[in-house]
PDB file of N, CA, C and O in Angstrom, chain B, residues numbered from 101:
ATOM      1  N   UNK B 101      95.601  97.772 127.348  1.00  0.00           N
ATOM      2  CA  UNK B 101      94.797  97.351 126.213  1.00  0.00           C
ATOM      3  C   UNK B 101      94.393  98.595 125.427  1.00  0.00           C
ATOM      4  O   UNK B 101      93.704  99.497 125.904  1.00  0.00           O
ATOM      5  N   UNK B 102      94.829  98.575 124.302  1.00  0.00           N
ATOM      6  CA  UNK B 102      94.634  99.454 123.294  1.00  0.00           C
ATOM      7  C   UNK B 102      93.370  99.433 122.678  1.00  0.00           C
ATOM      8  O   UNK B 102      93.297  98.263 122.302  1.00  0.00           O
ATOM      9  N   UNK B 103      92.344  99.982 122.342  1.00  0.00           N
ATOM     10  CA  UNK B 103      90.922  99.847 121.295  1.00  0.00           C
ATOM     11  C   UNK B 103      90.697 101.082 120.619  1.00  0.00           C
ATOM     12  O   UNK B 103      90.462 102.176 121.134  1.00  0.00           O
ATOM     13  N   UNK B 104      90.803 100.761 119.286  1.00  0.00           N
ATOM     14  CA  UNK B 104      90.241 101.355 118.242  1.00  0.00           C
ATOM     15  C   UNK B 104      88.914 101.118 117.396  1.00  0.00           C
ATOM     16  O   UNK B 104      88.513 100.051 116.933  1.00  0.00           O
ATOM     17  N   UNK B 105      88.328 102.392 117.309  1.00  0.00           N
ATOM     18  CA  UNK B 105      87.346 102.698 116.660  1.00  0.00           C
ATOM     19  C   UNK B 105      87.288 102.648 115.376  1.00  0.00           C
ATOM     20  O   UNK B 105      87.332 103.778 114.890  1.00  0.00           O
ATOM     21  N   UNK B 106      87.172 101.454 114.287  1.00  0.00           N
ATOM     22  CA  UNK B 106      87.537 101.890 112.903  1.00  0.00           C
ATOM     23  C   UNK B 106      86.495 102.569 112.446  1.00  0.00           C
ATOM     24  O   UNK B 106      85.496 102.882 113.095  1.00  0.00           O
ATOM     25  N   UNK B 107      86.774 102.852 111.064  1.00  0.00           N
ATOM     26  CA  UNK B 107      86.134 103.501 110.250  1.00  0.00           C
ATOM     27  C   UNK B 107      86.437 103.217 108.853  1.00  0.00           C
ATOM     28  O   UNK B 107      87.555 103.351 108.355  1.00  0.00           O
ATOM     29  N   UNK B 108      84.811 102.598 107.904  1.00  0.00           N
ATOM     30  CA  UNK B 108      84.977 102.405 106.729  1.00  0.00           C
ATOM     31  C   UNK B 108      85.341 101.113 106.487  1.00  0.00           C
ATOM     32  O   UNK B 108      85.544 100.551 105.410  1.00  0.00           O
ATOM     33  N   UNK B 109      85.379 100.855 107.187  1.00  0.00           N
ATOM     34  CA  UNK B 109      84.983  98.776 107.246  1.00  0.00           C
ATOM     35  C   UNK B 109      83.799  98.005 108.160  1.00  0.00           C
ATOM     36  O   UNK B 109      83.145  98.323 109.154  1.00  0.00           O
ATOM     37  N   UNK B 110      83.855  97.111 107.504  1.00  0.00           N
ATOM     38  CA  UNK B 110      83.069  96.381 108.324  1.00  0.00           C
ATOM     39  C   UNK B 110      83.180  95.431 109.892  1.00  0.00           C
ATOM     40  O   UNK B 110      82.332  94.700 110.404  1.00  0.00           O
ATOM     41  N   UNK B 111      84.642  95.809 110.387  1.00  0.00           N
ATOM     42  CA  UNK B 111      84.594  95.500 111.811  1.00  0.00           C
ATOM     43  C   UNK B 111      84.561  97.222 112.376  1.00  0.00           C
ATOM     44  O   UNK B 111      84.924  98.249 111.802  1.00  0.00           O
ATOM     45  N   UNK B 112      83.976  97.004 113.703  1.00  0.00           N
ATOM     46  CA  UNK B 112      83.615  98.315 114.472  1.00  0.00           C
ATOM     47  C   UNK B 112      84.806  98.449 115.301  1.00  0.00           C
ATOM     48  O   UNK B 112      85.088  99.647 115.318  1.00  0.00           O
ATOM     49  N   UNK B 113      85.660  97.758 116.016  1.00  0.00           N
ATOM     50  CA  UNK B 113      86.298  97.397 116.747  1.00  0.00           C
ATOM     51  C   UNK B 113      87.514  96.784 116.584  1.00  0.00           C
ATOM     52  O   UNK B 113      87.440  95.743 115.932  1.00  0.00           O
ATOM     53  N   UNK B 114      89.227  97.262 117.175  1.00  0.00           N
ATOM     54  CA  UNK B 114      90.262  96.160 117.149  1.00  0.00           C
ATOM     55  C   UNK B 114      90.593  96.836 118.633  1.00  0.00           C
ATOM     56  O   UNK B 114      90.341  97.914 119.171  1.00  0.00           O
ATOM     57  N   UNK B 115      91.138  95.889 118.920  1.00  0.00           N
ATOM     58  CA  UNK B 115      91.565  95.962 120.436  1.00  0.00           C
ATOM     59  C   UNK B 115      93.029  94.806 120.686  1.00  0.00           C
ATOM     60  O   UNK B 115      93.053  93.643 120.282  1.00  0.00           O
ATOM     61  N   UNK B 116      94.175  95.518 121.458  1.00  0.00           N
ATOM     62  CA  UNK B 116      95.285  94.952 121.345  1.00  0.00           C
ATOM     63  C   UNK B 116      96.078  95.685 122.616  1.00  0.00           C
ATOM     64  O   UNK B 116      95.955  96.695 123.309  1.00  0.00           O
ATOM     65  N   UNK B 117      96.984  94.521 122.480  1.00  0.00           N
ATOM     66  CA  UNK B 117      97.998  95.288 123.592  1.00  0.00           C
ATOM     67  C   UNK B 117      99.477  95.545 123.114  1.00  0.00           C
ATOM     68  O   UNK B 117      99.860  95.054 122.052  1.00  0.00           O
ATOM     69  N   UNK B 118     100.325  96.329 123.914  1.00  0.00           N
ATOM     70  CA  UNK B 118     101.291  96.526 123.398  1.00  0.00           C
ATOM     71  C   UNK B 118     102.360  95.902 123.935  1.00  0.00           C
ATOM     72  O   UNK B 118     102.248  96.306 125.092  1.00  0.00           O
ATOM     73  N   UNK B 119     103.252  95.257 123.936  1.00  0.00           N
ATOM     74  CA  UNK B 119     104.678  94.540 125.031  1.00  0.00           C
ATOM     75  C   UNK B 119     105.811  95.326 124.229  1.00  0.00           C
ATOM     76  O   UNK B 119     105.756  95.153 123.012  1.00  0.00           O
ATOM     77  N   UNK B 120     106.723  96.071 124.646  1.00  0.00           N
ATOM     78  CA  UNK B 120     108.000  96.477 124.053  1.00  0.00           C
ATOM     79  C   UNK B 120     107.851  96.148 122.968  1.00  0.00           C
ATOM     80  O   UNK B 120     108.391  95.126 122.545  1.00  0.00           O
ATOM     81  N   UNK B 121     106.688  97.309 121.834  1.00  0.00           N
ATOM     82  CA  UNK B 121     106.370  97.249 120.776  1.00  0.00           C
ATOM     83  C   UNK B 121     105.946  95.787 119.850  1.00  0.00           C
ATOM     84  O   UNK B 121     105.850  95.901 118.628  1.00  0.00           O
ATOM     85  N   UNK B 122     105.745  94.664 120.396  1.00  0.00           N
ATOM     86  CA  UNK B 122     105.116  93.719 119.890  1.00  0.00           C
ATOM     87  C   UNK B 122     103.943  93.573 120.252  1.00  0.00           C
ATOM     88  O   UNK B 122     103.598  93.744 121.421  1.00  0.00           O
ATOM     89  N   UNK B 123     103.000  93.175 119.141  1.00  0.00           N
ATOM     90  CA  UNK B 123     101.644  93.134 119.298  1.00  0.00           C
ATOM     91  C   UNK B 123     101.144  91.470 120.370  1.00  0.00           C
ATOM     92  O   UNK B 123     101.758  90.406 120.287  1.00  0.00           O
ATOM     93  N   UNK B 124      99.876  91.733 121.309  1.00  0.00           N
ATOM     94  CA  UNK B 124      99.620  90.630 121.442  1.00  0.00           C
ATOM     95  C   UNK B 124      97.887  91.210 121.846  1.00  0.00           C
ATOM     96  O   UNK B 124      97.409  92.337 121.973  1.00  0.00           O
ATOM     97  N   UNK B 125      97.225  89.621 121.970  1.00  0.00           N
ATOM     98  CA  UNK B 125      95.905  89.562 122.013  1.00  0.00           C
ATOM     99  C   UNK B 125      95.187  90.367 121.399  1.00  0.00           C
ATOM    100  O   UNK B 125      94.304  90.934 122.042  1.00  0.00           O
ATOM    101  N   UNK B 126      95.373  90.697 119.774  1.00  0.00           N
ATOM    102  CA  UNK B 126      94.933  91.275 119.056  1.00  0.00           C
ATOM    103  C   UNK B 126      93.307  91.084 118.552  1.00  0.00           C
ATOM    104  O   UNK B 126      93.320  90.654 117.398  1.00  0.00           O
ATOM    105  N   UNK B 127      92.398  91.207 118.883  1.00  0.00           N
ATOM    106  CA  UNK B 127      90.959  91.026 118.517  1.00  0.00           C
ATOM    107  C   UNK B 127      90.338  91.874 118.083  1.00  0.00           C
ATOM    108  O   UNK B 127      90.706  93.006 118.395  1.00  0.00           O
ATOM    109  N   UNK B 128      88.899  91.716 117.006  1.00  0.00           N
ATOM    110  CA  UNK B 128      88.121  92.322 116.164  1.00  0.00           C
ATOM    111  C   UNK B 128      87.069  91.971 116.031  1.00  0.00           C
ATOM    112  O   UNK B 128      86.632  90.935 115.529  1.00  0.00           O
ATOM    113  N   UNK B 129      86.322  93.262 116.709  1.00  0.00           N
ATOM    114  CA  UNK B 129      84.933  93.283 116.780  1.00  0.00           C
ATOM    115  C   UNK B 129      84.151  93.386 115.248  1.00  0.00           C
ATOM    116  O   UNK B 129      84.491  94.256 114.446  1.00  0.00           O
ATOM    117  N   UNK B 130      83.208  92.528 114.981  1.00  0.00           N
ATOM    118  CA  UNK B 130      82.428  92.103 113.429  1.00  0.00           C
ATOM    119  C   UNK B 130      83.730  91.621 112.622  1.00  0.00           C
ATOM    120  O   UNK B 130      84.796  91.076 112.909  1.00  0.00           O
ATOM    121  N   UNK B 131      82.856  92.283 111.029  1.00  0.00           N
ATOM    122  CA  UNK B 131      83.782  92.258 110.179  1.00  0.00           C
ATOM    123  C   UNK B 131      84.060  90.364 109.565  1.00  0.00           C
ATOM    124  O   UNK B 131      83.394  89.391 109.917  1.00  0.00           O
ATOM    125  N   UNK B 132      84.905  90.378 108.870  1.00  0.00           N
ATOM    126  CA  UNK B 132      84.934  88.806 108.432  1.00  0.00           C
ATOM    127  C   UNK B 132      85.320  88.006 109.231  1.00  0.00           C
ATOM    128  O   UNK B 132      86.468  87.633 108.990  1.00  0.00           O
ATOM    129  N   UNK B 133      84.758  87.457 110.304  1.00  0.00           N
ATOM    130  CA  UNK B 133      84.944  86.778 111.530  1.00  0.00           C
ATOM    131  C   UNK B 133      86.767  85.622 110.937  1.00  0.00           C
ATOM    132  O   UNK B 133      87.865  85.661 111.492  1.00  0.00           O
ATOM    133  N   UNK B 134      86.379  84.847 109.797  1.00  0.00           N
ATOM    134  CA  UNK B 134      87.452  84.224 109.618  1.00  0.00           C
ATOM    135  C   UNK B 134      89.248  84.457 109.428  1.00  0.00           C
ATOM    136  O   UNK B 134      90.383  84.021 109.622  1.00  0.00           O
ATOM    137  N   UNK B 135      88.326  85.583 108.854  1.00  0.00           N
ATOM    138  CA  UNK B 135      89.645  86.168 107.917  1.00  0.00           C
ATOM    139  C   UNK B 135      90.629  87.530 109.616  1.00  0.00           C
ATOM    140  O   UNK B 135      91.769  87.720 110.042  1.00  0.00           O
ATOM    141  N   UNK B 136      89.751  87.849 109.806  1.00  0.00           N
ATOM    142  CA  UNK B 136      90.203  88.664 110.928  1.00  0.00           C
ATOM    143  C   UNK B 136      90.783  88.145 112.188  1.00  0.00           C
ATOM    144  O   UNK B 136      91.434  88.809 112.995  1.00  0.00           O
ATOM    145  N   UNK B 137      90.490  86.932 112.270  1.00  0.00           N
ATOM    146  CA  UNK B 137      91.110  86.086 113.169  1.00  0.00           C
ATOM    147  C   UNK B 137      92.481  85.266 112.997  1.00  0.00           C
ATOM    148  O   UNK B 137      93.381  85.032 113.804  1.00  0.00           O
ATOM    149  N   UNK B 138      92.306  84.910 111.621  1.00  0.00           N
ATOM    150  CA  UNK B 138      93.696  85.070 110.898  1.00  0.00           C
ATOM    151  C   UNK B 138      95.205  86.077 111.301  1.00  0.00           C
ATOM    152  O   UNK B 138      96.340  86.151 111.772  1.00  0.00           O
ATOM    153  N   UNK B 139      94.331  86.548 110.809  1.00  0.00           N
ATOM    154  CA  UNK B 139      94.790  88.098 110.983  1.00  0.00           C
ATOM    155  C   UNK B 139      96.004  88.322 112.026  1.00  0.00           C
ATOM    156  O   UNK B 139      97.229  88.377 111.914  1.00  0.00           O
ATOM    157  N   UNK B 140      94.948  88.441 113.251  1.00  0.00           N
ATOM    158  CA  UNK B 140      95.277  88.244 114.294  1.00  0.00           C
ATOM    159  C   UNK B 140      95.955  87.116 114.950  1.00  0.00           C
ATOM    160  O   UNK B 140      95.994  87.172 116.179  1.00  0.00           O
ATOM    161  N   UNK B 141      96.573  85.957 114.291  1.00  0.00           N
ATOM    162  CA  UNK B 141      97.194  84.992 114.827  1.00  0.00           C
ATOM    163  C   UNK B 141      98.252  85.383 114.290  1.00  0.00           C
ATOM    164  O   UNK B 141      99.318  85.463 114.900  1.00  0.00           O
ATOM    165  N   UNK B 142      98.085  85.692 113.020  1.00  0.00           N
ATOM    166  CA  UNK B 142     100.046  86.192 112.206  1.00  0.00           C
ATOM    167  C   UNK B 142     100.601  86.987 112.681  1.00  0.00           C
ATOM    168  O   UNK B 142     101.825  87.076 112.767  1.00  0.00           O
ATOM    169  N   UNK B 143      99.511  87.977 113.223  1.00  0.00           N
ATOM    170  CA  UNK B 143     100.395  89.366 114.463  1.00  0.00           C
ATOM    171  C   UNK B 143     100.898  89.477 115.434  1.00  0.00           C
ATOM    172  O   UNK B 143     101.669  90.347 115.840  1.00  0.00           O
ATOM    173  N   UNK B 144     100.339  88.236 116.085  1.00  0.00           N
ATOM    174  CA  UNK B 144     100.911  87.835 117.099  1.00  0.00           C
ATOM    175  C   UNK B 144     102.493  87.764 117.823  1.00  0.00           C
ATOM    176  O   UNK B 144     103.256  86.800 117.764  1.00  0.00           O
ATOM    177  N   UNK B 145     102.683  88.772 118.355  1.00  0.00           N
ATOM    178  CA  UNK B 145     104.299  88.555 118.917  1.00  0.00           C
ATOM    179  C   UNK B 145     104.889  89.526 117.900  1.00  0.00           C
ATOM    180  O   UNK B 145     105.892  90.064 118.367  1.00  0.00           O
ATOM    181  N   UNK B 146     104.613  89.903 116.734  1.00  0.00           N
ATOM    182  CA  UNK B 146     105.286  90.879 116.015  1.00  0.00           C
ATOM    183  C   UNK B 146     105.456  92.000 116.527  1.00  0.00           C
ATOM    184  O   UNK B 146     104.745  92.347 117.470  1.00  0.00           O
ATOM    185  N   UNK B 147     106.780  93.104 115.843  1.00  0.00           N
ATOM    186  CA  UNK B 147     107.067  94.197 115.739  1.00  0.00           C
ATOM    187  C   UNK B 147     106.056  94.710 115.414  1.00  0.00           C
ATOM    188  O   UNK B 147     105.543  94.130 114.457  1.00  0.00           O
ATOM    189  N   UNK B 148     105.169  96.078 115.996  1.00  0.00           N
ATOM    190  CA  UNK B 148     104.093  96.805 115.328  1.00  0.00           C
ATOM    191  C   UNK B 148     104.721  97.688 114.128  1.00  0.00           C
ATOM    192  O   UNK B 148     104.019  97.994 113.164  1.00  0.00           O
ATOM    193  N   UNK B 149     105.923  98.041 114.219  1.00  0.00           N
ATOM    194  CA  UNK B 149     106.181  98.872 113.184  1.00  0.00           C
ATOM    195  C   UNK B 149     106.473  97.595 111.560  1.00  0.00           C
ATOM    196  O   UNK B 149     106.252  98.107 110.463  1.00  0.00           O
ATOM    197  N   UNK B 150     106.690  96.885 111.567  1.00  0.00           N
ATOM    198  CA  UNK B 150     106.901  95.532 110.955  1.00  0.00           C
ATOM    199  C   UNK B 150     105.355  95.665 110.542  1.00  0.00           C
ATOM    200  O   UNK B 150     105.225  96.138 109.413  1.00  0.00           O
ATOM    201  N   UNK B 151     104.068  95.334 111.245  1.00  0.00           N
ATOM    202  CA  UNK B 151     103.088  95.134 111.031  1.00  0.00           C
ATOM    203  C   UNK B 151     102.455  96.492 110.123  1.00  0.00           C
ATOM    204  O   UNK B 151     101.940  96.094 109.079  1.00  0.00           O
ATOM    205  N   UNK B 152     102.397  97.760 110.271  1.00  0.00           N
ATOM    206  CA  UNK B 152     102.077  98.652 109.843  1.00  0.00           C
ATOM    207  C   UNK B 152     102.966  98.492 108.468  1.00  0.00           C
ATOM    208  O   UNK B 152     102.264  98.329 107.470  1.00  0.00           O
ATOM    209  N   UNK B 153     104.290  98.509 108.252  1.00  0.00           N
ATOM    210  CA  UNK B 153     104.926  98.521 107.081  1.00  0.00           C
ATOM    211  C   UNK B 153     104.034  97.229 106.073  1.00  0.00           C
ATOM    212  O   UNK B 153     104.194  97.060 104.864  1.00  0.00           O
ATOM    213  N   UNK B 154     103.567  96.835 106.526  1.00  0.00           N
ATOM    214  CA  UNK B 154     103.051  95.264 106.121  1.00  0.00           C
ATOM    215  C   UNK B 154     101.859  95.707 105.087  1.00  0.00           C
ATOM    216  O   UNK B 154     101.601  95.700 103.884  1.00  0.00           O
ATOM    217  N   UNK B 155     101.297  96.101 106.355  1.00  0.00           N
ATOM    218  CA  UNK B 155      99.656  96.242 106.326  1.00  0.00           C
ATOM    219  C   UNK B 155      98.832  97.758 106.048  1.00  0.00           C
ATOM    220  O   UNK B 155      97.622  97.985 106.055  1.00  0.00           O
ATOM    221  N   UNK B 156      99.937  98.635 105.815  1.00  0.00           N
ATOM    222  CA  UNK B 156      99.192  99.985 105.723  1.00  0.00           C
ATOM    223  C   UNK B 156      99.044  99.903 104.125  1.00  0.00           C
ATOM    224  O   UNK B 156      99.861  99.327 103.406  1.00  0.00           O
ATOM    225  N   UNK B 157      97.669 100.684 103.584  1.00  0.00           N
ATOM    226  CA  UNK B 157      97.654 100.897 102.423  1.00  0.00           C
ATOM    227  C   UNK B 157      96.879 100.321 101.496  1.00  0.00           C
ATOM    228  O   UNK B 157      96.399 100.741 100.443  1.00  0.00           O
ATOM    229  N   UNK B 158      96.816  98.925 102.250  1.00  0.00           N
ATOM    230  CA  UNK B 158      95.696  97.550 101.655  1.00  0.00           C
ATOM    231  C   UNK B 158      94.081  97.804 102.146  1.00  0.00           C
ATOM    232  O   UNK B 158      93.616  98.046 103.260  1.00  0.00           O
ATOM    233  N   UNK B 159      93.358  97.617 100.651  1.00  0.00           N
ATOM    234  CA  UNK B 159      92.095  98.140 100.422  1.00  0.00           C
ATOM    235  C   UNK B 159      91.548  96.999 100.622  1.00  0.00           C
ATOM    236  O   UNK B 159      92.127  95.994 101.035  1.00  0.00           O
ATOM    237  N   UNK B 160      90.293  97.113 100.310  1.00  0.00           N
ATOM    238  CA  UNK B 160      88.938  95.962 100.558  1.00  0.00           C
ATOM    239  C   UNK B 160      87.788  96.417  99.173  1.00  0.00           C
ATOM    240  O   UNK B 160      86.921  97.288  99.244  1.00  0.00           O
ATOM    241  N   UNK B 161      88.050  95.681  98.152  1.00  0.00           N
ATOM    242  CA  UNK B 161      87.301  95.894  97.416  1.00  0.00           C
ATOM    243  C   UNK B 161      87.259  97.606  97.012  1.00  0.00           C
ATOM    244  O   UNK B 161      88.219  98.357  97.182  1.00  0.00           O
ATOM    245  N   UNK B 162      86.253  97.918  96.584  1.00  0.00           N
ATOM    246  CA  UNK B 162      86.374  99.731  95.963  1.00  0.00           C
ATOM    247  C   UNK B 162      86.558 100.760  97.551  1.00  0.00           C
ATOM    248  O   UNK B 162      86.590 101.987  97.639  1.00  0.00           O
ATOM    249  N   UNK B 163      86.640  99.865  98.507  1.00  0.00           N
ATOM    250  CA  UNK B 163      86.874 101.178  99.574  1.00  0.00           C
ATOM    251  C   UNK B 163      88.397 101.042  99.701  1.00  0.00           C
ATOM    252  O   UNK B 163      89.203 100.123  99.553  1.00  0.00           O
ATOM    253  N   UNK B 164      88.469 102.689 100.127  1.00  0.00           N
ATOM    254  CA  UNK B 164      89.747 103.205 100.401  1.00  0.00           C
ATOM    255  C   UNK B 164      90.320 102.816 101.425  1.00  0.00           C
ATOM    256  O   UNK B 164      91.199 103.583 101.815  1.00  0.00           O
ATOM    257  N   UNK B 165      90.096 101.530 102.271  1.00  0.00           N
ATOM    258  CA  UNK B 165      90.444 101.322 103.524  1.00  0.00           C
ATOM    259  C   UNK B 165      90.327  99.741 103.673  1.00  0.00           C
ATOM    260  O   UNK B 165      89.542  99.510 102.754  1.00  0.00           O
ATOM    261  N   UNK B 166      90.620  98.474 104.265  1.00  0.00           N
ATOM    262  CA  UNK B 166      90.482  97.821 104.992  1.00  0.00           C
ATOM    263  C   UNK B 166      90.582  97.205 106.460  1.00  0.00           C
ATOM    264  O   UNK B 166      90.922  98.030 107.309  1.00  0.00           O
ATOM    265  N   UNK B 167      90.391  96.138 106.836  1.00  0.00           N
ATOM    266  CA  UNK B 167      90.431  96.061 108.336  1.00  0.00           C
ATOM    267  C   UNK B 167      91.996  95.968 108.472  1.00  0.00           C
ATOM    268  O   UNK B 167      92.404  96.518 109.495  1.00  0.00           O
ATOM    269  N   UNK B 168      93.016  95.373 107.643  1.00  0.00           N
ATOM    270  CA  UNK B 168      94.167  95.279 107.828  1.00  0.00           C
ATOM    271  C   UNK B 168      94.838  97.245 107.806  1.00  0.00           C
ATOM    272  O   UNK B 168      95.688  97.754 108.536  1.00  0.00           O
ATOM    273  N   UNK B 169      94.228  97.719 106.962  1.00  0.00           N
ATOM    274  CA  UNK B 169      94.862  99.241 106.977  1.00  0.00           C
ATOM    275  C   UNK B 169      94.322  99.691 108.343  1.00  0.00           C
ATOM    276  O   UNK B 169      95.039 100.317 109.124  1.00  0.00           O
ATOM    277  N   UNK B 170      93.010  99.356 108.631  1.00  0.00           N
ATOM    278  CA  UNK B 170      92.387  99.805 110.057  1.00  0.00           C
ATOM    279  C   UNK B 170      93.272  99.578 111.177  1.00  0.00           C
ATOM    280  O   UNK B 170      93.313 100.370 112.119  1.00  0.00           O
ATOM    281  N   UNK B 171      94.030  98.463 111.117  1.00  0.00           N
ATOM    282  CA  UNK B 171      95.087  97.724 112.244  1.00  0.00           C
ATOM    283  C   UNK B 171      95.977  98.263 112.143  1.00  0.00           C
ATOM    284  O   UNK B 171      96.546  98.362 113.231  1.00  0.00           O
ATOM    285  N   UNK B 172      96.855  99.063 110.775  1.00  0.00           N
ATOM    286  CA  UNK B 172      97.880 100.012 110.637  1.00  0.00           C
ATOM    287  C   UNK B 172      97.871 101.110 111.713  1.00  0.00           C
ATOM    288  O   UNK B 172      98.626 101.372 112.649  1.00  0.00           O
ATOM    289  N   UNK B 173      96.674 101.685 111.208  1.00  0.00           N
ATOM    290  CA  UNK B 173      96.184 102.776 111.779  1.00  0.00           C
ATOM    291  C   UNK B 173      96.036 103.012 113.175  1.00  0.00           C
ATOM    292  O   UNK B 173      96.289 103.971 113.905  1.00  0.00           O
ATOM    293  N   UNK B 174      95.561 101.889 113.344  1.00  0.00           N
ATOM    294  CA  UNK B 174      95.656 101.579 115.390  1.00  0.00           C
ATOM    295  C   UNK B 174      97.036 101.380 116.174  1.00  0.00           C
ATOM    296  O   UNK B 174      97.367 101.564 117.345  1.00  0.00           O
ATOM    297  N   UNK B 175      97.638 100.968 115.136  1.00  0.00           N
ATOM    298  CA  UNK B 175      98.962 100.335 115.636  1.00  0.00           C
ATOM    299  C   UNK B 175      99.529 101.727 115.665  1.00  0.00           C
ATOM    300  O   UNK B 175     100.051 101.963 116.754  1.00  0.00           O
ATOM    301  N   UNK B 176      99.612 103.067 114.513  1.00  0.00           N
ATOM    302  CA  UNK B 176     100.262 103.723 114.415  1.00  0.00           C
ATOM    303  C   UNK B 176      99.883 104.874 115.547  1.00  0.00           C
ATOM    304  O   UNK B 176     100.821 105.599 115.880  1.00  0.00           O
ATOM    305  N   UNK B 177      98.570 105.114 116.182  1.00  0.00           N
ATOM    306  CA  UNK B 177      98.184 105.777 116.960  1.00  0.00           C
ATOM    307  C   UNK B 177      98.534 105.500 118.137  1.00  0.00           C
ATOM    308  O   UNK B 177      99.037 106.299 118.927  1.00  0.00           O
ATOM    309  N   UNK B 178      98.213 103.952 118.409  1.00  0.00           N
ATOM    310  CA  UNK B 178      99.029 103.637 119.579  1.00  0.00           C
ATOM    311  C   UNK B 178     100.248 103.676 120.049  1.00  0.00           C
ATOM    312  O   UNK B 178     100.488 103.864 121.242  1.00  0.00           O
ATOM    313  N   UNK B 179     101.523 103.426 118.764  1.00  0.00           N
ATOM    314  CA  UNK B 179     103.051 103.787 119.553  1.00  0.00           C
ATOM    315  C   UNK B 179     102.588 105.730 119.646  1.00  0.00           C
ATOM    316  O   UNK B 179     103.187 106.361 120.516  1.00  0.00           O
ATOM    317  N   UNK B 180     101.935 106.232 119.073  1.00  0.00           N
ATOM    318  CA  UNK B 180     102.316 107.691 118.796  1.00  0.00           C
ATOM    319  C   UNK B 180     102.106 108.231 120.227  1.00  0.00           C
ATOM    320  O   UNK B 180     102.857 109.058 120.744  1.00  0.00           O
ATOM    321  N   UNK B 181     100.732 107.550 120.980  1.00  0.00           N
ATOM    322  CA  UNK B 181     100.595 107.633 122.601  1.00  0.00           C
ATOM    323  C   UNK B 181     101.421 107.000 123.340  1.00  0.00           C
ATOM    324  O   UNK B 181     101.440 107.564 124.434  1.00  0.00           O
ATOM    325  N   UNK B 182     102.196 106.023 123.319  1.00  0.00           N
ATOM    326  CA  UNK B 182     103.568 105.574 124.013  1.00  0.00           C
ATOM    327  C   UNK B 182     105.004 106.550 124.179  1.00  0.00           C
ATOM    328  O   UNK B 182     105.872 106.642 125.047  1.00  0.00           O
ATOM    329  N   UNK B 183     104.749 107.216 122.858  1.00  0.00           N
ATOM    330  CA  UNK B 183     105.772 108.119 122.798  1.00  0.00           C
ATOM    331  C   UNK B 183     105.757 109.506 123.433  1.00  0.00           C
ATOM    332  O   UNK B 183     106.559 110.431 123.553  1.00  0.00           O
ATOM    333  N   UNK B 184     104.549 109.260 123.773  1.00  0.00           N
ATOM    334  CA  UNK B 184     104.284 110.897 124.374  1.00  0.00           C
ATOM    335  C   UNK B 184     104.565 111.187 125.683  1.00  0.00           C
ATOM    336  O   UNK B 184     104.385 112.326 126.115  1.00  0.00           O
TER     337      UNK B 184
END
């Protein structure tokens, strides 16, 4: 189980696991309870690199970041520790 610390949104928390690079049991601590749960059902079973190509880059209103870029970001840290 993977957990990341975001930053610059309003969830504190994503936490996920990894299976031969597909995402599963993806969850998020705060943040837009609805929308993040969403989220997390479409990711389900996906390619993380698929998901990052997806999802990196996408803002939230005037911040430079959202919870979906936050999930990039986790995703991308996490293969980077698989690879090591």
């Amino acid at each position: 189980m993977y957990q990341y610390t975001t930053r610059g949104v309003c969830s504190r928390q994503i936490s996920f696991e990894l299976q031969d690079g597909k995402i599963h049991n993806c969850q998020f601590a705060g943040g837009c309870n609805g929308n993040l749960k969403g989220i997390c059902k479409l990711v389900e079973g996906m390619d993380a690199r698929q998901v990052i190509a997806l999802l990196k880059g996408n803002t939230c209103g005037p911040k430079p970041t959202s919870c979906p870029d936050q999930l990039a970001t986790a995703l991308e840290q996490a293969l980077a520790e698989e690879n090591q």
